[in-house]
C-alpha positions as CSV (number, residue, x, y, z in Angstrom):
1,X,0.0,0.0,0.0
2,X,3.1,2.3,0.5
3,X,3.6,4.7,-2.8
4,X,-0.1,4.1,-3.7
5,X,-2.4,7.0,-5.2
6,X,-4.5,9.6,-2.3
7,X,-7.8,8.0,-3.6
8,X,-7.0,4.3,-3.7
9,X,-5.6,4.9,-0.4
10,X,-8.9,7.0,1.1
11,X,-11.0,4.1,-0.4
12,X,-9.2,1.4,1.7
13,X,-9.8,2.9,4.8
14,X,-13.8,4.2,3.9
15,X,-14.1,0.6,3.0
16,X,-12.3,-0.5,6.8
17,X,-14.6,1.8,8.4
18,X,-17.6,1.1,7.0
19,X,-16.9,-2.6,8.0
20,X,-16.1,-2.3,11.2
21,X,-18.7,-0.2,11.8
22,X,-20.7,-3.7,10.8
23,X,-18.3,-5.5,12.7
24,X,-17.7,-4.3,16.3
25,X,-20.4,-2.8,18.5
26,X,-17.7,-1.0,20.9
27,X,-17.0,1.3,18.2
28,X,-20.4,2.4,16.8
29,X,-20.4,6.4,17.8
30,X,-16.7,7.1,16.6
31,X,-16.7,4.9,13.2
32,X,-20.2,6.6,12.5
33,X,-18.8,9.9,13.2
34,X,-15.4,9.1,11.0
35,X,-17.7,7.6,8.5
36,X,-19.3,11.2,8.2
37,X,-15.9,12.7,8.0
38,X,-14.8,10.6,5.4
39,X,-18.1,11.1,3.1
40,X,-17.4,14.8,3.3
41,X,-13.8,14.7,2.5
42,X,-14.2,12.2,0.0
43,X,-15.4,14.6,-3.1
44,X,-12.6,16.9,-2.2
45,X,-10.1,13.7,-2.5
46,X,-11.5,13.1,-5.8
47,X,-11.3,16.6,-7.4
48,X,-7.8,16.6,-5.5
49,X,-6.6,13.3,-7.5
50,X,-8.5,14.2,-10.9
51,X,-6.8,17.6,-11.0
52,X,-3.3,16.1,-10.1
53,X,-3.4,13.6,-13.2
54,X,-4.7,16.5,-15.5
55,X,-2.1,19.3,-14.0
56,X,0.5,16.5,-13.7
57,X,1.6,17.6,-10.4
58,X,4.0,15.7,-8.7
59,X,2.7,12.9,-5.8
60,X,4.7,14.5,-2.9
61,X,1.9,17.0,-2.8
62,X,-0.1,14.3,-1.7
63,X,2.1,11.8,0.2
64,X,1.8,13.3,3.3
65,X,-2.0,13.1,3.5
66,X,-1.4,9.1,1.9
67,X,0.7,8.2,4.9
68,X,-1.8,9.7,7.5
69,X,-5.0,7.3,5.5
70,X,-2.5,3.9,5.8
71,X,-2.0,4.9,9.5
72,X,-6.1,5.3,9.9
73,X,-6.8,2.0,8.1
74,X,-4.2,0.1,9.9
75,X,-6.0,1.7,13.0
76,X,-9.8,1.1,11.9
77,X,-8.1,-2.7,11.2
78,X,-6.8,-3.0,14.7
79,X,-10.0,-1.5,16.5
80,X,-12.4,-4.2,14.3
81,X,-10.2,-6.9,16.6
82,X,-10.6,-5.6,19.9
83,X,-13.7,-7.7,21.0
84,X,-16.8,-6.2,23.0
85,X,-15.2,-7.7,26.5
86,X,-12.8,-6.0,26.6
87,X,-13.9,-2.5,27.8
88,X,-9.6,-1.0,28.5
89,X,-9.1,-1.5,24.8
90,X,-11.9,-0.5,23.4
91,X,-11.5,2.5,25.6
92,X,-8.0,3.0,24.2
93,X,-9.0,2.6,20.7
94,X,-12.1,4.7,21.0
95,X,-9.7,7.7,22.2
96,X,-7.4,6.6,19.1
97,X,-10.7,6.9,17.2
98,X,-11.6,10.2,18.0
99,X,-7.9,11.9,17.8
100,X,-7.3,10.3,14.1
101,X,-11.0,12.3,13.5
102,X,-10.2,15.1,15.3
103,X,-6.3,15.0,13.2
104,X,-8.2,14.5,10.0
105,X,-10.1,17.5,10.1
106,X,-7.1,19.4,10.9
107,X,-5.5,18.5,8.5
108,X,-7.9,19.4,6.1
109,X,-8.7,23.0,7.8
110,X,-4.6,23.8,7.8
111,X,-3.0,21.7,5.0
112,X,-6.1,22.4,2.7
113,X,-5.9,26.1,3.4
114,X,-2.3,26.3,2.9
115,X,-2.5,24.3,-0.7
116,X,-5.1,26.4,-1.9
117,X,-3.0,29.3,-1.1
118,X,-0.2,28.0,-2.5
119,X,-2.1,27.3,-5.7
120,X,-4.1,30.6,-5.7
121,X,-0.4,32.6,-5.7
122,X,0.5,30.2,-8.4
123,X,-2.1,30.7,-10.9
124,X,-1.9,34.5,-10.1
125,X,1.9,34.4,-11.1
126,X,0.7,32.1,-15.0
127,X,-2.2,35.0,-15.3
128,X,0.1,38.1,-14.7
129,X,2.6,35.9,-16.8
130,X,0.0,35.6,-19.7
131,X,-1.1,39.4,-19.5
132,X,2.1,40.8,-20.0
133,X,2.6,38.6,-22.7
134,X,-0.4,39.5,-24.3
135,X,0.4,43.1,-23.8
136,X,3.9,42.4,-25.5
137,X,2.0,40.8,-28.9
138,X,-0.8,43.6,-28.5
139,X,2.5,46.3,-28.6
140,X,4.0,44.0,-31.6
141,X,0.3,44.0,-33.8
142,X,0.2,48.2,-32.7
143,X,4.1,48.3,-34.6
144,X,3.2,46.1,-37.3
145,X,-0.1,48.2,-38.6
């Protein structure tokens, strides 16, 4: 799973939620709650993926976020073991639960924020660039008529 693509990565762990949501009682309120999380991010993931195969952007960009869902999954994987008994591990587990939530959308408010920043300033620098060269062959067609 190391090195794979944001989306294929987001769909493994939706997919480890979703079952252990089905799976183990203990976990009910937080795996719903992540569950909810996940739906919402899950558009922006896809728009995220889409636009770095048509833009060609480099998977660096991504690999940070990548590495945070194969921590989750392995986590959601873990927590689907702990069995209904056993109430200090599913209290352990249910804390886990709520911080990788809690980190998720953090992630998302900060990192988000920051790329769209970054990209905003970006595309502001190809505009400007376009304008003055448009200005340049405006200045050229003036000379040549």
């Amino acid at each position: 799973m190391e090195g794979a693509a944001l989306g294929a990565c987001f769909d493994v762990l939706f997919t480890s939620v979703v079952e252990a949501t089905k799976k183990v009682a203990g976990f009910t309120p937080h795996l719903n709650r992540l569950q909810s999380t996940l739906s919402r991010i899950k558009p922006i993931i896809d728009d995220v993926e889409t636009l770095n195969l048509i833009l060609d952007r480099p998977r660096h960009e991504t690999e940070a976020f990548t590495a945070r869902l194969i921590e989750a999954e392995r986590l959601v994987v873990r927590c689907s073991k702990v069995s209904n008994w056993n109430v200090f591990m599913r209290l352990y587990y249910s804390s886990k639960l709520s911080n990788l939530e809690a980190s998720l959308l953090t992630f998302f408010q900060i990192n988000v924020a920051v790329l769209h920043l970054c990209e905003t300033k970006r595309v502001s620098v190809v505009v400007s660039d376009l304008q003055e060269k448009v200005n340049q062959m405006a200045k050229m067609l003036n000379k040549l008529s």
